[in-house]
C-alpha positions in Angstrom: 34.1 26.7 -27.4 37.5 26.2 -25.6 37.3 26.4 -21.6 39.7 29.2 -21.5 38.4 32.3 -23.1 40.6 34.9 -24.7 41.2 37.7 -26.4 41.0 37.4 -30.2 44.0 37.4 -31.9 42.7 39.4 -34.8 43.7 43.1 -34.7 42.4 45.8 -36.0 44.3 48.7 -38.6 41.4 51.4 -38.1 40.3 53.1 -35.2 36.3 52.6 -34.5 36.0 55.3 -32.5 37.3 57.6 -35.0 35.4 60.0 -37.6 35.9 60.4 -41.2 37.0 57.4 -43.6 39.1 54.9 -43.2 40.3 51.6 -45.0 41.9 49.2 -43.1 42.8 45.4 -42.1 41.3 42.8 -40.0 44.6 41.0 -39.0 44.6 37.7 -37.9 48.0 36.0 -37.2 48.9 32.8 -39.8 51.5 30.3 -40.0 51.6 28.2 -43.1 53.6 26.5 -45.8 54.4 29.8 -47.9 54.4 32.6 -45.0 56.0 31.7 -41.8 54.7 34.3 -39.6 52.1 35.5 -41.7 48.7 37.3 -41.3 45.5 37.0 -42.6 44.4 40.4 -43.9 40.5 41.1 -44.0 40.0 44.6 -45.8 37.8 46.7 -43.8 36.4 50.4 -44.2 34.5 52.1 -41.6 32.3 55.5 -42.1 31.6 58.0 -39.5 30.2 61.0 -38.9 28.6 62.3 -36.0 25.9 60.6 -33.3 23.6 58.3 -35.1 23.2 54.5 -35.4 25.9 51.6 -36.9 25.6 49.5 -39.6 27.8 46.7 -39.9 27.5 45.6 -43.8 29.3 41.9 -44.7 29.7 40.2 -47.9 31.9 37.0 -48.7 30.8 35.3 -45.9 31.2 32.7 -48.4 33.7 33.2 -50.9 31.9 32.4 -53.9 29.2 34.6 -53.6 30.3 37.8 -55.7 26.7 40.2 -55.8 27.6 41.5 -51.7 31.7 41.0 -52.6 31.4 43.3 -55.6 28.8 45.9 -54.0 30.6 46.3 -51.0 34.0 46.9 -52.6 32.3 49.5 -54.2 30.6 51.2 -51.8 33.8 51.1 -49.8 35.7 52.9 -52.6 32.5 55.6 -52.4 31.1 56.4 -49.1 31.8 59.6 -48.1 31.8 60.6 -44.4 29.7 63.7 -45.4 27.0 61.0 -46.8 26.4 59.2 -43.5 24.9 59.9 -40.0 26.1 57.7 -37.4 28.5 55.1 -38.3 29.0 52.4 -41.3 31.1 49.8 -41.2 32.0 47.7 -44.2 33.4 43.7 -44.5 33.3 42.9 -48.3 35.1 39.9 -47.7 34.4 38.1 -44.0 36.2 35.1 -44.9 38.8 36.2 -46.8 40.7 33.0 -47.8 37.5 31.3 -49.0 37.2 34.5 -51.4 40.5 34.6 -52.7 40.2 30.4 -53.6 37.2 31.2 -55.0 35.6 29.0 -52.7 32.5 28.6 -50.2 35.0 27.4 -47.8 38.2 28.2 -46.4 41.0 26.5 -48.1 43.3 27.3 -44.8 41.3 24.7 -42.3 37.6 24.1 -44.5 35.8 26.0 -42.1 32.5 27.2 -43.5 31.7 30.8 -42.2 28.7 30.8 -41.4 28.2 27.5 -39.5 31.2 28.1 -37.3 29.6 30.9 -34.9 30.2 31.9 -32.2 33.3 31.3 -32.8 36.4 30.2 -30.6 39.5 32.5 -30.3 41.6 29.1 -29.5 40.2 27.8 -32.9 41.5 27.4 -36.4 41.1 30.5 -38.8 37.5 30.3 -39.6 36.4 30.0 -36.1 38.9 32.9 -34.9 37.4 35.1 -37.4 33.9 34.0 -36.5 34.2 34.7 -32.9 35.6 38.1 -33.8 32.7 39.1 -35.5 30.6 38.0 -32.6 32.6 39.4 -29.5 34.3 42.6 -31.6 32.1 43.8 -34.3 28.2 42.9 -33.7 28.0 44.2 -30.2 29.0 47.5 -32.0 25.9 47.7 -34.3 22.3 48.2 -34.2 21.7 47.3 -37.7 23.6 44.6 -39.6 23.2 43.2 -43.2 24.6 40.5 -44.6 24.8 39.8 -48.0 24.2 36.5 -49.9 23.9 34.5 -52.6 23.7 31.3 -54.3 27.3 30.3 -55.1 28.6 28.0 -57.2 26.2 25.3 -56.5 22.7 27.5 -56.4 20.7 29.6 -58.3 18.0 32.3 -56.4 15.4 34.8 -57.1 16.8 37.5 -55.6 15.2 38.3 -52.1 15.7 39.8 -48.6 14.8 37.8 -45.3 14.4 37.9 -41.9 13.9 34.9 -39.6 10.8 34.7 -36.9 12.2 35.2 -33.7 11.2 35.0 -30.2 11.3 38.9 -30.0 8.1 40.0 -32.1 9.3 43.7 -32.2 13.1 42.6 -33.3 11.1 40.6 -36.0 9.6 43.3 -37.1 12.5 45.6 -37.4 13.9 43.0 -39.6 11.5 42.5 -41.6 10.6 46.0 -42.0 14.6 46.0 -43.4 14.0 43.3 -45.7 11.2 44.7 -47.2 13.1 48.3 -47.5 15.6 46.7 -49.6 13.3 46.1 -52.2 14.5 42.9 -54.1 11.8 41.4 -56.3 11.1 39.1 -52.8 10.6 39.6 -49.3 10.6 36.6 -47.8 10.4 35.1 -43.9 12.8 32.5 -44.2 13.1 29.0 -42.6 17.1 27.8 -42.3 17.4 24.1 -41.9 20.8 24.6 -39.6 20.4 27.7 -37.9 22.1 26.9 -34.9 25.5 28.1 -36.1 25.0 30.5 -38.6 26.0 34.4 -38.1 22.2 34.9 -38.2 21.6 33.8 -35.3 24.8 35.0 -33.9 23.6 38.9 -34.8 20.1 37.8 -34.0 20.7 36.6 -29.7 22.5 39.6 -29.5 19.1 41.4 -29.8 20.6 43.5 -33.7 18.1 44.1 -36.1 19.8 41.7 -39.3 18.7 41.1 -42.7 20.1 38.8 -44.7 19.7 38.0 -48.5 20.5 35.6 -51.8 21.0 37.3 -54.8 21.7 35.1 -57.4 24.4 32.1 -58.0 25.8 30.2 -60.6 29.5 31.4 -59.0 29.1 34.9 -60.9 27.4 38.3 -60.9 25.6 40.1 -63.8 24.5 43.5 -64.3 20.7 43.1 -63.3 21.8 41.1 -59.6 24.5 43.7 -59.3 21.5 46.5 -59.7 19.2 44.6 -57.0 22.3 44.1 -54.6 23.4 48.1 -55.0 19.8 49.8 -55.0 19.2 47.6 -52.0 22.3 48.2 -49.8 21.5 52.3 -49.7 17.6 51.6 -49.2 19.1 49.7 -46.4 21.3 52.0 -45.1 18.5 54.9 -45.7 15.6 53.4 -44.1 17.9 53.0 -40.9 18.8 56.9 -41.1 22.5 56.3 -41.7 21.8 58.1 -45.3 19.2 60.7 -46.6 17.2 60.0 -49.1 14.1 58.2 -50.1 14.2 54.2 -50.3 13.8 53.4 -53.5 10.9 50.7 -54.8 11.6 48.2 -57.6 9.8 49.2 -60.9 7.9 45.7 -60.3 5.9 45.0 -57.7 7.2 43.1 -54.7 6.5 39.5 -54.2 6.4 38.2 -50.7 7.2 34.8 -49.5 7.3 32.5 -46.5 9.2 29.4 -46.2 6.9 27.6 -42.8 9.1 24.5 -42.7 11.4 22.2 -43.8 9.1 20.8 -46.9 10.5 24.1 -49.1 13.3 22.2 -49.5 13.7 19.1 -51.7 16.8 17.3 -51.8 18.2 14.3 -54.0 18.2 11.0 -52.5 19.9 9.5 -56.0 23.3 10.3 -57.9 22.9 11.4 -61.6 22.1 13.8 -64.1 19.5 16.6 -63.0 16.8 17.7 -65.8 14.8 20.8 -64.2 11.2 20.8 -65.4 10.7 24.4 -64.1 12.1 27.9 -64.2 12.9 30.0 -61.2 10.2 32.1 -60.2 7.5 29.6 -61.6 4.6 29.0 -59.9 4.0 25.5 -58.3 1.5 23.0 -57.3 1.8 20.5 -54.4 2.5 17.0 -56.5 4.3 18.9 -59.8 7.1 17.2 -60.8 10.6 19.6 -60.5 12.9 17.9 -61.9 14.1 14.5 -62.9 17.6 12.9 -62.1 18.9 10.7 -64.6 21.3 7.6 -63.5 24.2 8.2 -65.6 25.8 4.5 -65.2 23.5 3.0 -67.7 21.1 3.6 -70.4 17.1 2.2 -70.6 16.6 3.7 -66.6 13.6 5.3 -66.0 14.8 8.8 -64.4 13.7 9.2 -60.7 10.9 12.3 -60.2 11.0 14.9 -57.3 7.6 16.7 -57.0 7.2 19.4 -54.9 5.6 19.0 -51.3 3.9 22.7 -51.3 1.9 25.1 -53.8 4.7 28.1 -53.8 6.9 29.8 -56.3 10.3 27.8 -56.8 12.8 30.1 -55.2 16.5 28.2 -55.8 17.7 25.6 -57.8 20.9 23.6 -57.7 23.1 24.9 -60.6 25.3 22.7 -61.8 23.5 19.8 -64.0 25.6 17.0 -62.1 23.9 16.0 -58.5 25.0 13.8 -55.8 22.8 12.2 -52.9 22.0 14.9 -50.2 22.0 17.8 -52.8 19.4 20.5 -52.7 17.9 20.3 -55.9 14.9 23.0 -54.9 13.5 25.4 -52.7 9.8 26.0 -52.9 8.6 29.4 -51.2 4.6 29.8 -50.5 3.5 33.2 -51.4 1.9 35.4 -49.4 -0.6 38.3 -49.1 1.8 40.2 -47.4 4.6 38.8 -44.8 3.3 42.0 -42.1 0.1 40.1 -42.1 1.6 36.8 -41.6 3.5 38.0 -38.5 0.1 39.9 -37.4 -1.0 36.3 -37.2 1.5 35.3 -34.9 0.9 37.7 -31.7 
């Protein structure tokens, strides 16, 4: 972060501190090609009524992840002040550009998101709007849920996670959160970079945050759209921002833990991916997952990935084309139940 700290440049159209509903902009000041002295234009709506806690709800912290994007839209165009106890407060779209290019990234500077925390007000867009976040908007929540999924380049099972953290009882509030959401998984999840992320960001500031995937493939369909919805207000109710009962998935819960960097397996060849197993299939340490084929020349044997772990496979890279340093798939171990596996820990 730059020596000299400022204020953010981003303004805000709506007044925090005042009841009722209110749809707004996040504006951050722009000059480019096409606008001169332009703004960047983040669509905000914030929810209040009366004492009670705040939730800060995000979506689009990439901007080709559409399940959060689509459910928050909605449930900004909704979400009456008479339907909430405390305060909401809704992002659908954190990084904006990235989301109107389609994009995981921004097209203004490339910044990804969610490794550009905390942020730096003397930065380029992605980082001004990060440090916003972190300086303006977290330190005025007590809950906060961020909404993912796979993208473009992933396909997920369609979970909630928290991370293990230092703080046992802020653990457990999170996971208590992801588990209320009810998506077919719970999961404790292990982040291979979690230095930057807005994870952690929400997480040192001591906020009970759940994060989640929710799909991928670059779209949305009915059933992910259900999971994403149903889970937002079990959210929001569990934290007493809404009455009502959470509601459970018809199915019963799965829960997963990812211990360590083996879930992941990643592509050390370019080619052709063949996956040998469906999402949500059950694994054995030493199963082949997939095979990459070298697309330069016939008669090549294709190269195997096995899976390091027994687990469930939990993502798979999307598109059939893969390049060196690709994820090609996350195995998961299940669990008995994740409350146990933290009982383990103290």
């Amino acid at each position: 972060m730059s020596a000299t700290l400022r204020s953010s440049p981003i303004s805000a159209t709506v007044d925090f501190d005042a009841q009722g509903v209110q749809h707004g902009f996040l504006k951050l000041p722009i000059s480019i090609d096409t606008s001169a002295w332009g703004a960047v234009m983040i669509p905000i709506t914030v929810v209040a009524n009366g004492e009670g806690p705040t939730a800060l709800l995000t979506g689009g912290n990439h901007g080709d992840e559409y399940e959060g994007i689509t459910s928050l839209l909605k449930l900004a165009s909704t979400l009456r002040a008479e339907d909430v106890r405390g305060r909401v407060i809704i992002v659908p779209m954190m990084n904006l550009p990235a989301a109107e290019a389609g994009k995981r990234t921004s097209p203004l500077d490339g910044g990804n998101l969610n490794r550009s925390f905390p942020g730096d007000p003397n930065g380029g867009v992605t980082s001004q709007i990060a440090d916003y976040f972190n300086r303006v908007l977290v330190p005025m929540c007590d809950v906060a849920l961020d909404l993912h999924s796979g993208g473009r380049t992933l396909d997920i099972v369609p979970f909630a996670a928290a991370h293990r953290l230092d703080d046992i009882g802020q653990e457990r509030a999170s996971l208590a959160g992801a588990v209320a959401f009810g998506a077919p998984y719970a999961m404790m999840m292990f982040e291979l970079d979690a230095t930057k992320l807005y994870d952690t960001a929400v997480e040192s500031q001591g906020k009970t945050f759940v994060t989640t995937e929710l799909g991928g493939g670059g779209t949305s369909t009915p059933a992910s759209l259900a999971v994403t919805e149903r889970g937002v207000r079990n959210f929001l109710v569990h934290y007493g921002l809404v009455e009502g009962e959470v509601e459970t998935p018809a199915e019963p819960m799965i829960y997963v833990d990812m211990p360590d960097a083996s879930c992941y397996v990643q592509s050390e060849h370019s080619g052709l991916l063949e996956l040998t197993v469906s999402l949500g299939e059950m694994v054995k340490q030493g199963d082949v997952l997939a095979r990459v084929h070298d697309m330069s020349r016939t008669g090549a044997e294709p190269v195997e990935y096995r899976a390091r772990r027994d687990g469930v496979l939990i993502a798979r890279r999307f598109p059939a084309k893969v390049g060196m340093g690709d994820t090609i798939a996350v195995v998961a171990e299940v669990v008995e139940s994740l409350e146990r596996d933290q009982t383990q820990r103290q």
